[in-house]
C-alpha positions in Angstrom: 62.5 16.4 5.6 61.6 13.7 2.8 58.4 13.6 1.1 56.7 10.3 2.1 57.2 11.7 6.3 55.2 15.2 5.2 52.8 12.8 3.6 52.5 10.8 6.3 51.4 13.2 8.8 49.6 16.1 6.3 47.7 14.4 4.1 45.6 11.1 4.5 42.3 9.6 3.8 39.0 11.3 5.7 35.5 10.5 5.7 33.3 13.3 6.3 34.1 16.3 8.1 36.9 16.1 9.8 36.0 17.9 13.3 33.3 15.9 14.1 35.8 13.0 13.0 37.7 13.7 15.6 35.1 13.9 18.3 34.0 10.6 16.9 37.5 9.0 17.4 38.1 10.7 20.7 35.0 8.8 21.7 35.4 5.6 20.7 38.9 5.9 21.7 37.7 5.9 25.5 35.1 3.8 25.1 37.7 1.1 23.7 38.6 1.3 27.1 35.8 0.2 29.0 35.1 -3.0 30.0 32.6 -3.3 27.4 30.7 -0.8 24.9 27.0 -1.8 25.9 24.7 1.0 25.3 22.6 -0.2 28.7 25.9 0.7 30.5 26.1 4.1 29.2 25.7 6.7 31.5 27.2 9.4 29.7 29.3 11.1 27.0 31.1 14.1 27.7 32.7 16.5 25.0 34.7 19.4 25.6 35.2 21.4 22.6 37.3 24.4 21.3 35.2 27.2 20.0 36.5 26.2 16.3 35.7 22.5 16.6 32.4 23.3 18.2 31.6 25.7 15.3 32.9 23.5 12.4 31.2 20.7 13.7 27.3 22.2 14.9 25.4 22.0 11.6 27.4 19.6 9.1 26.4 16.3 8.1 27.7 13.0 9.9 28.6 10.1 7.2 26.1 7.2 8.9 23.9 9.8 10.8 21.1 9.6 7.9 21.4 13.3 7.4 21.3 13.7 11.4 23.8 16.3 12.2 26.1 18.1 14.7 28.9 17.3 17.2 26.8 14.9 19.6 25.7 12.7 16.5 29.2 12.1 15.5 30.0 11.0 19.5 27.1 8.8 19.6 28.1 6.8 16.2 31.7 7.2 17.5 30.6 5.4 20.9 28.7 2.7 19.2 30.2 1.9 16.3 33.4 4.0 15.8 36.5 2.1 15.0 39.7 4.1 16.3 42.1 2.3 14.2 40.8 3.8 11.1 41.2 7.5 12.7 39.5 10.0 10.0 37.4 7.0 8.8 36.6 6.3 12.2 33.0 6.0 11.2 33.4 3.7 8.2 31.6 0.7 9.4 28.3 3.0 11.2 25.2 1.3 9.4 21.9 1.5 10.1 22.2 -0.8 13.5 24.6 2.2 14.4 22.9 4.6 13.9 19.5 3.1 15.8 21.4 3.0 19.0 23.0 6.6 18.8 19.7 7.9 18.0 18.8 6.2 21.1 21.1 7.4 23.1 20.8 11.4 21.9 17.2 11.1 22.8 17.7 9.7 25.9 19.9 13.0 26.5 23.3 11.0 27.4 25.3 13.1 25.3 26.8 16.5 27.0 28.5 19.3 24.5 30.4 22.1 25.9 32.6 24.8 25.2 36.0 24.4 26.5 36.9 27.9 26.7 40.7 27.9 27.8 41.6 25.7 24.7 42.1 27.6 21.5 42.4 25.8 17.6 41.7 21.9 17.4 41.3 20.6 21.2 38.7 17.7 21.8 38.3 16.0 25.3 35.7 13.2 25.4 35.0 11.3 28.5 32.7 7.8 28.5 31.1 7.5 32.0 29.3 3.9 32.4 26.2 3.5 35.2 28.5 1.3 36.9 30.8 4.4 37.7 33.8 3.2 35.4 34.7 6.4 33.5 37.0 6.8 30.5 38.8 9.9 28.4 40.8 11.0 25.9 42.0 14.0 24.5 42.8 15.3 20.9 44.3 18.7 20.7 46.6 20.4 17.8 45.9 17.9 14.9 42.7 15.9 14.0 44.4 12.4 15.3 46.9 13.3 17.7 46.1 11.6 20.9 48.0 13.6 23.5 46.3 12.0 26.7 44.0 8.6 27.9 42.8 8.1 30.8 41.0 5.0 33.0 39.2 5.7 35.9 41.8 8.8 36.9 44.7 6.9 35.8 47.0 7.8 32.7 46.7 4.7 29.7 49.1 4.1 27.2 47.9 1.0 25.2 50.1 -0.6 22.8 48.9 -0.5 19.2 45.8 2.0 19.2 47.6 4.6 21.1 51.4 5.3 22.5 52.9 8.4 23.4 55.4 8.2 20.3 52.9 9.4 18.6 51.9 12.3 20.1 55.6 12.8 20.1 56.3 12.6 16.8 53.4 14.5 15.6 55.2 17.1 17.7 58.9 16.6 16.2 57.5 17.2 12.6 55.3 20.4 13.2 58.4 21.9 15.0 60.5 20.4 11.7 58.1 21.7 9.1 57.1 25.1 10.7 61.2 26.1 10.6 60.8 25.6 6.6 61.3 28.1 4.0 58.6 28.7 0.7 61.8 27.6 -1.1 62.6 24.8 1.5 59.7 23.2 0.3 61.5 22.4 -3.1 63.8 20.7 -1.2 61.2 18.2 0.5 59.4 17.6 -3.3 62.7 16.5 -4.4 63.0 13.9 -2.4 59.7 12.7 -3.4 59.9 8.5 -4.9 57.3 6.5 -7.1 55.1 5.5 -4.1 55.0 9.1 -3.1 53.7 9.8 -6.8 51.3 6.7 -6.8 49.8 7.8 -3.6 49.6 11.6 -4.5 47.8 10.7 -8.1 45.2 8.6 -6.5 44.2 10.8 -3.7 43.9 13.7 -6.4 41.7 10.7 -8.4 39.5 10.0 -5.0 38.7 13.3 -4.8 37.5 14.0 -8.5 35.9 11.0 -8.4 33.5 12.4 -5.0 32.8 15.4 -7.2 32.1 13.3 -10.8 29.6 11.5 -8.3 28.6 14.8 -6.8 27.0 16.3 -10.3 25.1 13.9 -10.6 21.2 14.7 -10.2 19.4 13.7 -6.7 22.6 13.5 -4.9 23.2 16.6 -3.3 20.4 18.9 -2.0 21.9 22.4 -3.3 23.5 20.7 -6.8 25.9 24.1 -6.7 28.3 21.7 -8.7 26.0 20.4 -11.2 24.8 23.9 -12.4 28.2 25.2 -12.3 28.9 22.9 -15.2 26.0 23.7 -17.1 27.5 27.2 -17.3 31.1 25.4 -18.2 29.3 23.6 -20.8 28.0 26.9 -22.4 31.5 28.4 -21.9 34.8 27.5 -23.8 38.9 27.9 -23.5 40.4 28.7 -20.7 36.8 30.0 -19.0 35.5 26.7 -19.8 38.5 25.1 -17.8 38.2 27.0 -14.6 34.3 26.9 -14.4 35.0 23.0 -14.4 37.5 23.1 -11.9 34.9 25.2 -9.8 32.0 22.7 -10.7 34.0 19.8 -9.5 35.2 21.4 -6.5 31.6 22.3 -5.0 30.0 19.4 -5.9 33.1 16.6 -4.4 32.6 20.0 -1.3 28.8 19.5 -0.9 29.1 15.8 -0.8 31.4 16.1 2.5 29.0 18.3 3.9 25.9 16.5 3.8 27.4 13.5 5.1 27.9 11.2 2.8 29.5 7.9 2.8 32.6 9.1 0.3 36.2 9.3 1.5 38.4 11.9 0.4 41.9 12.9 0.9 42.2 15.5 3.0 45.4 18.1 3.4 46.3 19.4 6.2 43.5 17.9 8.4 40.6 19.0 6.1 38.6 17.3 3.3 37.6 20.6 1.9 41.3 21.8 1.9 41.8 18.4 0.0 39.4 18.5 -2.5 40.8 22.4 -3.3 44.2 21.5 -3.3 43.9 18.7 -5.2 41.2 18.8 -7.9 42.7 21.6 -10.1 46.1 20.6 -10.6 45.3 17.6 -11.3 42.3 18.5 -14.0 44.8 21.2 -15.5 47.5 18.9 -15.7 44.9 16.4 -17.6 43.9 18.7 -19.6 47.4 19.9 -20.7 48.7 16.6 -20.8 51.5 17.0 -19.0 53.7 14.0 -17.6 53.1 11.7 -14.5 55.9 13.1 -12.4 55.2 16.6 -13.3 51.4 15.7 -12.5 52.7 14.3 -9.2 54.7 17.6 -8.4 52.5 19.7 -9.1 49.8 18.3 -6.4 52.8 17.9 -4.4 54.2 21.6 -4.0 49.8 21.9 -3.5 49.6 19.6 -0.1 53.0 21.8 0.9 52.1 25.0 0.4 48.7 24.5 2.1 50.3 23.2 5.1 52.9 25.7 4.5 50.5 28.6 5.0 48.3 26.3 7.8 51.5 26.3 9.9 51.4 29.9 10.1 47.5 30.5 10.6 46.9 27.4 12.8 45.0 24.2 12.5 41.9 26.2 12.4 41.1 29.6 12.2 38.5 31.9 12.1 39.6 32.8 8.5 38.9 30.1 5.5 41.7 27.6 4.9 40.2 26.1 2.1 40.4 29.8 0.6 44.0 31.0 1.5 45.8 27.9 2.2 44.2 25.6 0.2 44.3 28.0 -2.8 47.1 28.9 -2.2 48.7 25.6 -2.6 46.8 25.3 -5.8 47.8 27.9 -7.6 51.1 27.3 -6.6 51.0 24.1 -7.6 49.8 24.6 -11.4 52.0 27.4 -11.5 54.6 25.1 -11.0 53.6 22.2 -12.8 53.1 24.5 -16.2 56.6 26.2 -15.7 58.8 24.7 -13.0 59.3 28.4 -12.4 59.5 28.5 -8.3 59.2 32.2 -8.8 55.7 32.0 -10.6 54.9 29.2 -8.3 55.6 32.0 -5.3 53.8 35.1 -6.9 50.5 32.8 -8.3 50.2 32.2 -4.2 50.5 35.7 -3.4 48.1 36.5 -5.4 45.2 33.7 -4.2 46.4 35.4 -0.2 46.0 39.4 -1.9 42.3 38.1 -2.9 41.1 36.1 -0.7 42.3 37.3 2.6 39.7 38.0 5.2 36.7 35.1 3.7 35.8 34.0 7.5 35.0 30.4 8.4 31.1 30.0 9.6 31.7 26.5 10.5 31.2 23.8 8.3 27.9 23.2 6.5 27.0 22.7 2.5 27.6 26.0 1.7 31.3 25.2 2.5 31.2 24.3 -1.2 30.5 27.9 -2.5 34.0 28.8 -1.1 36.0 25.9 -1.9 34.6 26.9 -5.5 35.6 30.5 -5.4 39.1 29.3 -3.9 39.6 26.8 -6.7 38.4 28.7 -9.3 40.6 32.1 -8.0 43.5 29.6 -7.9 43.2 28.7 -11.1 43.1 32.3 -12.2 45.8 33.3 -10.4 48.4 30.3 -11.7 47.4 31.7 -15.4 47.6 35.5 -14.7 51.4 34.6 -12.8 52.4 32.2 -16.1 51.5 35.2 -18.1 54.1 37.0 -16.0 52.0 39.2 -13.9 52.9 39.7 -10.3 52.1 41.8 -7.6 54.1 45.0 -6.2 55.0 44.3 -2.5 53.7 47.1 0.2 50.5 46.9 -0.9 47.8 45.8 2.3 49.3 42.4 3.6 51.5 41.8 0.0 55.2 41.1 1.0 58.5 41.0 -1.0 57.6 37.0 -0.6 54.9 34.7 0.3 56.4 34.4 3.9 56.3 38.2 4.3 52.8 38.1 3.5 51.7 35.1 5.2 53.5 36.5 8.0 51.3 39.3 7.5 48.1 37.2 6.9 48.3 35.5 10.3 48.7 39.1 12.2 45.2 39.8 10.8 43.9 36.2 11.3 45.2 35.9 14.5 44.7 39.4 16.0 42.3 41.3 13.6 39.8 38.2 13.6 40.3 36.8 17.0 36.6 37.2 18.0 35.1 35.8 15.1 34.5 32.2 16.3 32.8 33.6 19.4 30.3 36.1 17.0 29.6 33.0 15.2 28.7 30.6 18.1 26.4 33.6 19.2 24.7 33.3 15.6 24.6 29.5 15.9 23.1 29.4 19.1 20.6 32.4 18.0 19.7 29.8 15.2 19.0 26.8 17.8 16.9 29.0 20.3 
């Protein structure tokens, strides 16, 4: 596998969160189908969620709801201004015309959310009825963009352009491609990787310090968990100083997502928080040490790999944090790496991020996403220093392997068996909240 095809399907631009993204798109998706997208024909929008898209998307911000939030916000900007052909941006051109009709049309009640119970991870089914009985659909399932299904009044659509099954197909060719991959297979791929991989992995590492630069500053966020993180950086000094940074920047570029602002990120592995955590602290430490553009570029490299590396095993989304073990996983690997081109510290910084972190549950996404993404970046960057300094974990101990497959292996047992009903407990809780 090369570089710029992992690239191409694991890490690209998002605005906002990602879930509700993809409701968006599913939306406008069908609705580009209709004769016509005029709100006085709108009968109806029907989603049909997965537990984990329902949860991630029920209290987060929408990027052009005007701090409006939830799953049915993001369908009615997606329905009335979504554009499919930008995908995770899908709600890049939503102003405030936009967002006047979909407020019109939640408080007329033409927007239906429920649970889709038989579909597990990322599985989004939206169908557009019109008053005239014309009736459109489309379904998302396994990735945020992957159009498996489109329908017109009952009938299959494949339309040239926006949507052809080759996608859907190819999407499925590289997930059973990557997910046969080794930890050291992954070498391999960032060996192959050429100057427009580089370009493109430096700038989305730029993009998403620059969301958490504009996230310190004061007024923009509610919470400001970034901003006083840095004071406490500022009072700090070495390599304490460097990884309360790395935290501060994290949280705040985090909190930005989550209230819905109008700041694109790039994402890894279908999430901006993942992105933002796999990509901030390699690049700051490899600013800070001054270390070379292709090592730079590696290092956040091996980052987007690794976190789709571990993702693979877990699943798109899980009732355990990927922002915490995947995400910081690649991270730490990534420094690691960067600082040493050791592939065995690269292996045993991971292992330790997994040892740690294992078992931090996803509550759906909200600002205090940004208190983990923190922790994660800031325990990443720990862990890359304590493995350069040569320490490493003895296997056998809870879900620590020989190697980061044994214990991923091992990670996704508990995930997926030990933590199965966590998505459910947390819906409870949510609706407790709304009641």
């Amino acid at each position: 596998m090369r570089m710029s095809y992992f690239l191409k399907h694991e890490v690209r631009p998002s605005l906002g969160c990602t879930e509700p993204a993809c409701v968006a798109l599913a939306v406008a998706r069908a609705a580009s189908l209709l004769r016509d997208r005029d709100v006085g024909r709108l009968s109806r929008i029907e989603l049909y969620l997965s537990e984990s898209v329902y949860k991630n998307g029920a209290a987060v911000g929408i990027p052009g709801g005007g701090g409006l939030r939830g799953n049915a916000v993001a369908a009615a900007l997606g329905f009335v201004g979504g554009d499919p052909s930008l995908e995770l941006e899908v709600l890049a051109r939503c102003g405030d015309p936009e967002r006047a009709m979909a407020l019109a049309i939640l408080e007329e009640g033409k927007v239906l959310v429920s649970l889709s119970q038989e579909h597990k991870g990322l599985y989004v089914k939206a169908c557009v009825r019109a008053s005239d009985g014309e009736e459109a659909t489309c379904t998302v399932q396994g990735s945020h963009s992957n159009v498996v299904e489109m329908s017109l009044n009952g009938k299959p659509v494949v339309k040239g352009g926006d949507f052809s099954c080759a996608g859907a197909l190819d999407r499925e060719r590289f997930e059973l491609a990557f997910s046969g991959l080794s930890f050291g297979d992954l070498f391999g791929v960032l060996s192959t990787m050429e100057e427009e991989d580089e370009r493109f992995l430096i700038d989305g590492a730029s993009m998403n310090l620059e969301v958490g630069e504009h996230g310190l500053a004061e007024g923009v966020v509610a919470l400001g968990l970034g901003r006083r993180t840095m004071e406490m950086a500022q009072g700090s000094s070495g390599v304490m100083a460097l990884g309360l940074r790395i935290k501060a920047l994290c949280s705040a570029a985090s909190e930005v997502r989550m209230s819905g602002a109008f700041k694109t990120v790039m994402s890894s592995a279908g999430s901006g928080n993942h992105g933002i955590t796999a990509t901030i602290p390699v690049y700051l430490v490899g600013l800070e040490r001054g270390v070379d553009r292709r090592s730079l570029a590696e290092g956040i490299g091996l980052s987007h790999l690794v976190t789709s590396y571990v993702k693979s095993a877990l699943g798109r989304l899980s009732p355990m944090c990927g922002c915490a073990v995947a995400a910081g996983s690649g991270a730490a690997s990534g420094i690691a790496y960067m600082l040493s081109k050791d592939k065995a510290k690269a292996e045993r910084a991971a292992v330790m991020v997994v040892a740690n972190l294992l078992g931090m549950l996803c509550d759906g996404a909200k600002e205090s996403c940004a208190l983990k993404v923190g922790n994660a970046a800031f325990e990443a960057f720990s862990s890359a220093m304590l493995a350069l300094q040569g320490v490493e974990l003895r296997p056998f101990q809870g879900v620590v392997g020989r190697t980061l497959e044994e214990t991923i292996r091992a990670a996704a047992l508990v995930n997926r068996y030990g933590m199965g009903a966590v998505d459910k407990v947390v819906l409870d809780v949510l609706a407790g909240w709304s009641s």
